[in-house]
N, C-alpha and C positions, 0 to 999 in steps of 0.2 A: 344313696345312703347305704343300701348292703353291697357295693362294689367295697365304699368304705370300712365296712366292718369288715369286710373277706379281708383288708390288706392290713388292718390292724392288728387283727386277733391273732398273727401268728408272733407279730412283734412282741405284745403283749403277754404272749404265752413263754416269749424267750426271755422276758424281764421276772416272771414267775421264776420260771425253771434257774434264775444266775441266784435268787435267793435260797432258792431250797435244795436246789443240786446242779451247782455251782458248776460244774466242768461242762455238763450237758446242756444248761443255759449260754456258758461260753461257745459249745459249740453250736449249738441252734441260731445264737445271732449271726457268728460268723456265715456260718448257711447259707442264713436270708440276706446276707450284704454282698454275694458274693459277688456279683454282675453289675455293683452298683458302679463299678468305672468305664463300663462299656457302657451305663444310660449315661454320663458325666462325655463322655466321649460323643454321643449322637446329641446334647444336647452342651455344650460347650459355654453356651453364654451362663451357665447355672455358676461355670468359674471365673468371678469375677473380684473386682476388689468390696462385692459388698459381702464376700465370703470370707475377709481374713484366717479364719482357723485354719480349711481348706487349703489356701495357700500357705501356712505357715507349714501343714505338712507336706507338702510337695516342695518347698524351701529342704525340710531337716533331708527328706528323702534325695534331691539333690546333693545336700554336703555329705549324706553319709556314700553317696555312690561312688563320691569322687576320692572317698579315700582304699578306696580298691587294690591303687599303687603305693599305697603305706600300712597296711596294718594287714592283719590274718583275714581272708578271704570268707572266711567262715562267720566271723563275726559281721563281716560287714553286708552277708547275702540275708543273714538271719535280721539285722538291725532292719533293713529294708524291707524281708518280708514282713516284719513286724509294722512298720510305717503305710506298708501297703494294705493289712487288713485295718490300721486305724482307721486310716481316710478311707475307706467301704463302709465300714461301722459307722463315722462319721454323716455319712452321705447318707445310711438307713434310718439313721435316727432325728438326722436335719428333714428329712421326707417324711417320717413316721410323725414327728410331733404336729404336722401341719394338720392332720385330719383327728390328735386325737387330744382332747382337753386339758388344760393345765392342771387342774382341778382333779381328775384322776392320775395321773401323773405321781404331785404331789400328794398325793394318795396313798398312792404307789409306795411310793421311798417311804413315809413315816411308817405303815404295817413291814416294812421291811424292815429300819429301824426295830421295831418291837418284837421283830420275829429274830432278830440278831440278840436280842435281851435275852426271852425267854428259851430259846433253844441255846445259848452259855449257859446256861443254869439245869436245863433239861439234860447236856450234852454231858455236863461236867458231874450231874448224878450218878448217870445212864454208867459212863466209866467205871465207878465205884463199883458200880453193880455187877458188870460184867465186862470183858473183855474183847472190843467189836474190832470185828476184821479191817486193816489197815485200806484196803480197796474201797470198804463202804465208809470210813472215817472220811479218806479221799473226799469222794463222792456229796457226803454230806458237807464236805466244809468243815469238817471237827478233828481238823488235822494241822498241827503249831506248826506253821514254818519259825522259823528263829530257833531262839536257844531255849533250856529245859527250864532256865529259871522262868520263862514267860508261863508254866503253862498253866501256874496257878492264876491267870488271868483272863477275862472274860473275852472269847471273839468270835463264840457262836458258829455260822456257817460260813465267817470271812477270811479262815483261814490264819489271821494274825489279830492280834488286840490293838495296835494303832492304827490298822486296816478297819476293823471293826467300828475303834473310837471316832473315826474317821466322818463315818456312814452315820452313826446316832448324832452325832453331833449336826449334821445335814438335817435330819429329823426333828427331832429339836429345833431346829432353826425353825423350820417351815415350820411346825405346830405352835408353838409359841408364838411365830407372826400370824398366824389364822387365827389364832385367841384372843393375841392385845388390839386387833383390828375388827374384827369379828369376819362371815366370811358367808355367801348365800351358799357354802358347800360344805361346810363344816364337816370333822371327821367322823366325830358320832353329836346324835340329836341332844343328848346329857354332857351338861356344862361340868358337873362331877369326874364323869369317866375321862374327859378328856385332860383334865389336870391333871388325874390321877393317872393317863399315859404319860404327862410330860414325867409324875415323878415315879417312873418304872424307866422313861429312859435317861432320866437325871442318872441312877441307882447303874442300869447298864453300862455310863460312860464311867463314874466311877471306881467301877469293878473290873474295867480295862488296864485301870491303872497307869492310864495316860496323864503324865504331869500335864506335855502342852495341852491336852484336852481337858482336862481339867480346868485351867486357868480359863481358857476358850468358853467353858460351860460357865463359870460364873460368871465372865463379862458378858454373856447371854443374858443369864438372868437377871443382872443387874440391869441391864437397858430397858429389859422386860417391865422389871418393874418400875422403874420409873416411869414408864410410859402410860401405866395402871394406875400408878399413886401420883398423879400431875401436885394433886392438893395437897399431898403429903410427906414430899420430900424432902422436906426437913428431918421428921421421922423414919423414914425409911436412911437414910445418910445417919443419922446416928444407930441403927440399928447394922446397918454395913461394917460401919468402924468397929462398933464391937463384935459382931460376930470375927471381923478379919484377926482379932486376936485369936481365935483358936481355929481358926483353919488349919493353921500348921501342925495343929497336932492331931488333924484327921487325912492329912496330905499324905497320897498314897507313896511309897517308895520313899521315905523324904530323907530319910539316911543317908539314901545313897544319891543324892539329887546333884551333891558338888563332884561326886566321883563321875555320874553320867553324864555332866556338862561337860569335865574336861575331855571325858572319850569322845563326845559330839563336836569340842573343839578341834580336837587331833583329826576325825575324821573330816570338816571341814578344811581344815590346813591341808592337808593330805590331797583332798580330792581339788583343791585347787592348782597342787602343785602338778596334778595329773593333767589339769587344763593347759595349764603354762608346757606343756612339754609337747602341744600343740595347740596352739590357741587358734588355730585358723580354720579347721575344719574337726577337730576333735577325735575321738579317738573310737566314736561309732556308740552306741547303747549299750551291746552285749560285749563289747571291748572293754568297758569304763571298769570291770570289775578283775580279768584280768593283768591289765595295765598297774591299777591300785595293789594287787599283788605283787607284781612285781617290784614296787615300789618299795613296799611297807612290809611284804611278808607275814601279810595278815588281809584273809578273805574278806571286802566288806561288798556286797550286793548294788549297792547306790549310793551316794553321797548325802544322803538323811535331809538335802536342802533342794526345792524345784530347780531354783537359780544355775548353783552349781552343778547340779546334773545336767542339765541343757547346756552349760559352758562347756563340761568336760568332754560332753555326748558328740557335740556338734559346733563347740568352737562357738567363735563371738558372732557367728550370723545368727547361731544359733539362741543366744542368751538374748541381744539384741532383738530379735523377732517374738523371742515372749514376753520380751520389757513391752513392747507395740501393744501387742495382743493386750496387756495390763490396764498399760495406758489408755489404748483408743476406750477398750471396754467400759471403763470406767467416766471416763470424758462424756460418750455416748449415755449411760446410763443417767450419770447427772444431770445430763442436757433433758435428757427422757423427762427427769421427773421433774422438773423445773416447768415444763411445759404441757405434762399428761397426768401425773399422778395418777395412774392407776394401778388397782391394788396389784395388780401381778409386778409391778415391780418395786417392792417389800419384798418379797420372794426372793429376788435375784441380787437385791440391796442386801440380804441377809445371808443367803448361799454365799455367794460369789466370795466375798472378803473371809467366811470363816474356811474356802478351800485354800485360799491363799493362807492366811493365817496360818495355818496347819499345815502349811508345805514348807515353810520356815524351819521349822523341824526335822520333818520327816518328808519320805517322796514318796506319797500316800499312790501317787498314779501309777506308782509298778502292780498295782491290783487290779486289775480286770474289772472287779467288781464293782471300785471308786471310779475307776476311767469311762467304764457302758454307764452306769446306772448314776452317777451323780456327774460328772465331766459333761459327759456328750449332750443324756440328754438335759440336763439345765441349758446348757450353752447354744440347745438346739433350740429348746424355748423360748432362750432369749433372743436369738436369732428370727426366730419368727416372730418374736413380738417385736422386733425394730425393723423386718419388714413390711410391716399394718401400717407405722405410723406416716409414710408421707402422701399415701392416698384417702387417708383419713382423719375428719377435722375433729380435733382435739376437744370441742365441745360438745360432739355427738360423737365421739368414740366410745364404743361398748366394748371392751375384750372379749372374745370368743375363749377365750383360754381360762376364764375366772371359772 
């Protein structure tokens, strides 16, 4: 048990540190993942096909190698080292969740969630007040990547507000499913205070002023409550429909909502025509934005869609192999619950779809912070909670993870 804690607590202290100062938490996990290919290397059967993720990044890492002899040499050593600290990070965090509870975990993310609320509102005073050094702005995560017009919006220590929106909305999920299910770990012991977190981080994702999160947050709370009001939903359905009349007149951005569709359109078209001009191995990660320059004559970062970022990144093995990743995920999960129903996977039934959801959008994974802390380790979770089930029968299965 304290060999255990010795090997958690630094992990633990590196999920601290990615919320509250952001670059030093990125570097601390990297730290502790560094050597995680040389245990993967003495212990080889760990790579197998009950690993897909794993193998999917040693796939991208593959196509992005081999375009060496076609695109700038720089982009494509950097796309690789990038691929090569995922799968470390991967591999610490697929290790890490095995020895340390679900239950704190999702813990974890919701005060992180909350500490993304109150520090946008703490951050966006503190400004007013005085004028803090760009280094420690850095440092804390209170520093707008994008453009000037975002900064009237809420993103706390993540850096951007659909980064941000991104992360509460994950929060949200989990608390909300710990509430309409009840839960032997609940967040706090007062059935008050913890509504009254979900509506602090209802309040947080609004003031992001993310439309898709937005949408995203009411069909949350709408399933929510239906699942509360079983007797009443008839009432609660006529109270939907009226309320849906004036939503739009409290719809953040909503002005400009047909002028930002079509730039979301254009850049779609765009980044697919960037695919098309190699569709077989793609044009590398840190290439994808170059290339679109070249194209368009107008800098855009990522193609605002998971899909077509993976196409244009890495070509159709690449699109193809996260289609799988979808697929199986999902297949497996359904089969899970059909045949376990256990509460951890509500959890992963309610994560899982609202990160996809929201990559329709936007390509939330260009953040470190959505890739370590909601990416990895859920999928590490889940990963371990699909390898308990086949040495263990289904009617005396307890999750260790609840």
């Amino acid at each position: 048990m304290r060999k255990r804690l010795l090997t958690t607590s630094p992990f633990l202290t590196g999920l601290k540190l990615l919320a509250i100062l952001p670059p030093v938490g990125i570097g601390w996990l990297i730290y502790l993942s560094r050597w995680q290919w040389l245990a993967l290397l003495k212990h080889p059967r760990q790579f197998s096909r009950h690993d897909p993720l794993l193998g999917f990044i040693v796939l991208l890492m593959g196509i992005t190698t081999l375009n060496l002899n076609h695109h700038d040499y720089r982009s494509v050593i950097l796309s690789v080292l990038m691929l090569f600290v995922l799968g470390n990070l991967w591999l610490l965090c697929r290790e890490s969740t095995q020895s340390i509870a679900w239950h704190e975990l999702r813990k974890f993310i919701i005060q992180f969630g909350l500490y993304i609320t109150i520090s946008g509102f703490a951050f966006h005073w503190l400004n007013q007040v005085l004028t803090l050094p760009t280094w420690l702005k850095f440092m804390l995560g209170d520093l707008l990547w994008g453009y000037a017009a975002n900064q009237n919006r809420l993103f706390g220590s993540a850096y951007n507000p659909n980064d941000a929106c991104c992360l509460l909305l994950i929060a949200l999920g989990l608390l909300l499913t710990q509430l309409s299910h009840g839960s032997v770990h609940p967040f706090t012991r007062w059935p008050l205070i913890n509504w009254f977190l979900v509506g602090l981080l209802c309040v947080g994702i609004y003031q992001t002023k993310s439309r898709t999160g937005l949408m995203i947050m009411i069909a949350i709370l709408i399933m929510t409550t239906y699942q509360l009001c079983r007797h009443h939903r008839i009432l609660v359905t006529t109270i939907l429909i009226a309320g849906s009349l004036v939503v739009w007149h409290v719809f953040p951005r909503s002005a400009s909502t047909i002028t930002a569709l079509q730039s979301r359109l254009t850049i779609w078209h765009n980044s697919f025509t960037v695919f098309k001009q190699a569709p077989y191995l793609g044009v590398t990660y840190f290439g994808f934005a170059r290339h679109y320059l070249q194209l368009t004559g107008t800098y855009v970062p990522h193609a605002h869609d998971i899909l077509l970022m993976l196409l244009a990144s890495f070509g159709i093995l690449g699109g193809a192999g996260f289609i799988y990743l979808v697929l199986s995920s999902g297949w497996h999960l359904t089969k899970y619950w059909h045949q376990y129903r256990t509460p951890n996977l509500r959890y992963f039934m309610m994560t899982l779809p609202i990160i996809l959801a929201y990559g329709l959008t936007d390509f939330v994974l260009s953040s470190m912070q959505v890739l370590i802390i909601i990416l990895l380790i859920i999928i590490a979770c889940w990963h371990h909670e699909q390898q308990l089930r086949p040495i263990i029968s289904p009617r005396k299965y307890q999750s260790p993870l609840i």
